[in-house]
LOMIDREN-423503 format. One line per 10 residues: their letters; for each residue x, z, y negated of C-alpha. Coordinates in steps of 0.02 Angstrom, whole numbers. Layout:
a) X/Z/Y ~ ...
This chain:
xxxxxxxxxx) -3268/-1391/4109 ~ -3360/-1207/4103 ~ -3486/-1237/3954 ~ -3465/-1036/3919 ~ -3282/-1093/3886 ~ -3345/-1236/3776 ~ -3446/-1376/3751 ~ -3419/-1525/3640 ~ -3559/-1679/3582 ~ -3507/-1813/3474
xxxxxxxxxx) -3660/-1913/3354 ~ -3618/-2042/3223 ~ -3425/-2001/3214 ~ -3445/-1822/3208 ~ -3378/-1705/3349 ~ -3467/-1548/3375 ~ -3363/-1428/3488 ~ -3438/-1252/3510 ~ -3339/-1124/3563 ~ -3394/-992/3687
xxxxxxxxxx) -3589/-937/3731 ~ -3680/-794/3719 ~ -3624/-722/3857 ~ -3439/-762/3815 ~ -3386/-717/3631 ~ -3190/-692/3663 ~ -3041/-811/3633 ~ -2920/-822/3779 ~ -2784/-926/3855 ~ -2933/-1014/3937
xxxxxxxxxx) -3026/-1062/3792 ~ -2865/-1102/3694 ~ -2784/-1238/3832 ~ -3004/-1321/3828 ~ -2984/-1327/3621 ~ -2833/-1395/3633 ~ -2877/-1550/3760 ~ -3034/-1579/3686 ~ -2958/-1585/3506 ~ -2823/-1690/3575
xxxxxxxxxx) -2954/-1815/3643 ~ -3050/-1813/3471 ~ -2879/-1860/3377 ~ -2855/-2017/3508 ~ -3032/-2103/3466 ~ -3019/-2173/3292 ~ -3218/-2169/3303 ~ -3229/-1988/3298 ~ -3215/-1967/3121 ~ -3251/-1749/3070
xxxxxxxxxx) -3234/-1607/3209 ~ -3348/-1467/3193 ~ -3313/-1309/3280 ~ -3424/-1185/3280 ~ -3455/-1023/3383 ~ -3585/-996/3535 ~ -3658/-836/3507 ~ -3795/-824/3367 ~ -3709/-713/3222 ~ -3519/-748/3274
xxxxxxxxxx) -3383/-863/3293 ~ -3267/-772/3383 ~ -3282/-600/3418 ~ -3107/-569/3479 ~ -2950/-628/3568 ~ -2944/-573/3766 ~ -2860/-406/3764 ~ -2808/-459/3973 ~ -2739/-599/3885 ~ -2626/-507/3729
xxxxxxxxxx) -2567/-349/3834 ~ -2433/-475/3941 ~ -2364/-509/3777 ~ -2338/-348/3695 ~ -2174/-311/3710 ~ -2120/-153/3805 ~ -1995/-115/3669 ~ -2125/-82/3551 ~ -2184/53/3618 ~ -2043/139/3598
xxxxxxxxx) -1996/242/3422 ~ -1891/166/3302 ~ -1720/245/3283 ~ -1760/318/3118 ~ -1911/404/3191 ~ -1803/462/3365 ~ -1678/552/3228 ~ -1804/637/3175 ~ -1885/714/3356
């Protein structure tokens, strides 16, 4: 896995997963489908008893979501003006 997706450690029954690095501060589909498996994997070992997650980069957590990843699912139709407002052009 690509540690500037994510990294995980696990000490006395407590799962650490960090999120992201300091070069990589954005949630996308990526990251998501890596949280997911690793969270999954946490919830199958009855030893791991707490999951942490934390952010990468020193001051944040997550910056912000991929906008490469959100612009797919805008929705074309949105961009276009509300009948009440076309009435009104």
């Amino acid at each position: 896995m690509n540690t500037d997706v994510l990294t995980t450690r696990v000490a006395d029954g407590i799962a650490v997963i960090t999120l992201g690095s300091a070069k990589r501060i954005y949630f996308d589909a990526e990251m998501g489908d890596a949280l997911t498996e690793v969270l999954d994997r946490f919830a199958g070992d009855p030893s791991d008893r707490v999951v942490v997650v934390t952010g990468g980069a020193p001051g944040y957590f997550i910056r912000h979501f991929s906008i490469a990843t959100l612009t797919p699912r805008v929705c074309i139709r949105s961009c276009e003006p509300r009948r009440e407002d076309r009435d009104q052009i």
